[in-house]
C-alpha positions in Angstrom: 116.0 81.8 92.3 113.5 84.6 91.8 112.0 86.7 94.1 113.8 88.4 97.4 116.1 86.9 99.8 115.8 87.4 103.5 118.6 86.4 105.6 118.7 85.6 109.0 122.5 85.8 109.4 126.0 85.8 107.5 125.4 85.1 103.9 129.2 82.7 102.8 129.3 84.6 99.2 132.6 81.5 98.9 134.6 84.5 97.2 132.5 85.1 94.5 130.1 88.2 93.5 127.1 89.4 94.7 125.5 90.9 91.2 122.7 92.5 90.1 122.4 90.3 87.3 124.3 87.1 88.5 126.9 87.6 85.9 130.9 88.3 87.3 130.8 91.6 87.9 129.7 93.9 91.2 131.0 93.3 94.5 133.0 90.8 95.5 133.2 89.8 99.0 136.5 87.4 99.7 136.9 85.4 102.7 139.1 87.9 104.7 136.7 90.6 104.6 138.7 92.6 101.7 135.7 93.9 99.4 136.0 94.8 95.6 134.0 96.8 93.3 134.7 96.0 89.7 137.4 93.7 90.9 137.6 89.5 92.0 140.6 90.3 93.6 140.8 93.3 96.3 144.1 94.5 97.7 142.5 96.6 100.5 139.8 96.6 102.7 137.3 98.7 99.8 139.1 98.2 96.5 137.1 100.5 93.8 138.7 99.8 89.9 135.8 101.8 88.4 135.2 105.3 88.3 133.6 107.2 91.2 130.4 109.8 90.6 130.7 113.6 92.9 128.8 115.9 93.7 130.7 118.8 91.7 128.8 122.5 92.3 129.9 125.9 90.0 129.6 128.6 91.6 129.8 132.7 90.2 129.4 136.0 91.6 125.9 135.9 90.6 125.0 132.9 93.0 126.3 135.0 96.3 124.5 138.2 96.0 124.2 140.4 98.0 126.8 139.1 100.7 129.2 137.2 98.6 129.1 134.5 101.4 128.7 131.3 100.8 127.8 127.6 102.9 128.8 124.4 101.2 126.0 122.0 101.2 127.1 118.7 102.9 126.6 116.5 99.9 129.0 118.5 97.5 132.7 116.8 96.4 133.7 119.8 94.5 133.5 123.2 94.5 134.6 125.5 90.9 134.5 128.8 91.7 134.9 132.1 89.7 134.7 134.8 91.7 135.1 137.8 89.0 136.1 140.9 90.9 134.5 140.5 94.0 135.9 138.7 97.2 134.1 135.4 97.8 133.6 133.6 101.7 133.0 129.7 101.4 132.0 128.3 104.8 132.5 124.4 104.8 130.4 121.9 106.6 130.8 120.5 110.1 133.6 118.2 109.3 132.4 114.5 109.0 135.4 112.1 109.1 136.5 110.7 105.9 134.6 113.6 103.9 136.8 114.9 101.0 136.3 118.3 99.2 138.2 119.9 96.7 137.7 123.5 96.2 139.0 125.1 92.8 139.6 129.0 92.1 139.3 130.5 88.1 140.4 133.8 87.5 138.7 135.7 85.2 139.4 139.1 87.4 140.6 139.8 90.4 138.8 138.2 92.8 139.7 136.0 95.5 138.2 132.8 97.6 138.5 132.4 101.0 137.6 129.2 102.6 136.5 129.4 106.5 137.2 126.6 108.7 139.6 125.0 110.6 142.4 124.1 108.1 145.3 122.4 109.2 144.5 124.4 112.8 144.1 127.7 111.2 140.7 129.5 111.0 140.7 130.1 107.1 142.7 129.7 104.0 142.9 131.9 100.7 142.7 130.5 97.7 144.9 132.7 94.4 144.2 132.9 90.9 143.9 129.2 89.3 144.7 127.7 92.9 142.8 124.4 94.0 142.9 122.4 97.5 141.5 119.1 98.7 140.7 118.7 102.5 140.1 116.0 104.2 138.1 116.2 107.5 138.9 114.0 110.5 138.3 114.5 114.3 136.3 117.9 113.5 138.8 119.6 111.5 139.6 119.7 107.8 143.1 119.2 106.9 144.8 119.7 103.8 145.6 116.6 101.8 146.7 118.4 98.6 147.1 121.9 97.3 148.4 123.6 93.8 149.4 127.3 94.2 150.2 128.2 90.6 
């Protein structure tokens, strides 16, 4: 078949793929609902076996001047930041469930990164020399899901 498809109601996919170029690869849809990306046979809900683009954003002292204070863009996944000798303020988004951001301090001086929000309950959270955090944010808080304090 050429052309589009228009449909009217549930589309029975039989628990194969729906591809872009009818080969076996893409999504497959199975006949409990479980959907897999690069996989026939999902063992969750969304089952991904492919890599996974982000949004990754480096930031230096140059990009805060003068205030050194910074607001993360919704749409960024992770955040490298070298904040030389100066003391740097990263405000996060409103917290959208399910968003994941993982924040990551260099240290090329003496610098430090503070993150304000609502971590784990507490207004902000300090990041040291080489130290990185992910955060997770669910009923409008961001909570910690990892962290690495060299």
């Amino acid at each position: 078949m050429n052309g589009k498809l228009k449909a009217n109601g549930n589309i029975d996919l039989y628990d194969q793929w729906l591809s872009g170029d009818g080969g076996n690869e893409g999504i497959s849809v199975k006949s409990d609902g479980k959907v897999g990306i690069g996989t026939s046979n999902p063992t969750e809900g969304l089952f991904v076996n492919a890599s996974i683009g982000m949004n990754i954003l480096f930031l230096n002292i140059n990009d805060f001047l003068p205030s050194y204070l910074y607001s993360l863009p919704e749409d960024i996944n992770v955040v490298i930041i070298d904040p030389f000798y100066f003391n740097v303020g990263v405000y996060l988004p409103i917290p959208v469930n399910g968003k994941i951001v993982t924040i990551k301090q260099l240290a090329t001086g003496n610098g430090t990164v503070q993150i304000n929000a609502t971590i784990d309950g507490n207004w902000y959270h300090t990041l040291a020399a080489y130290a990185a955090i992910t955060l997770i944010a669910y009923d409008g808080q961001w909570f910690i899901l990892s962290k690495y304090d060299p």
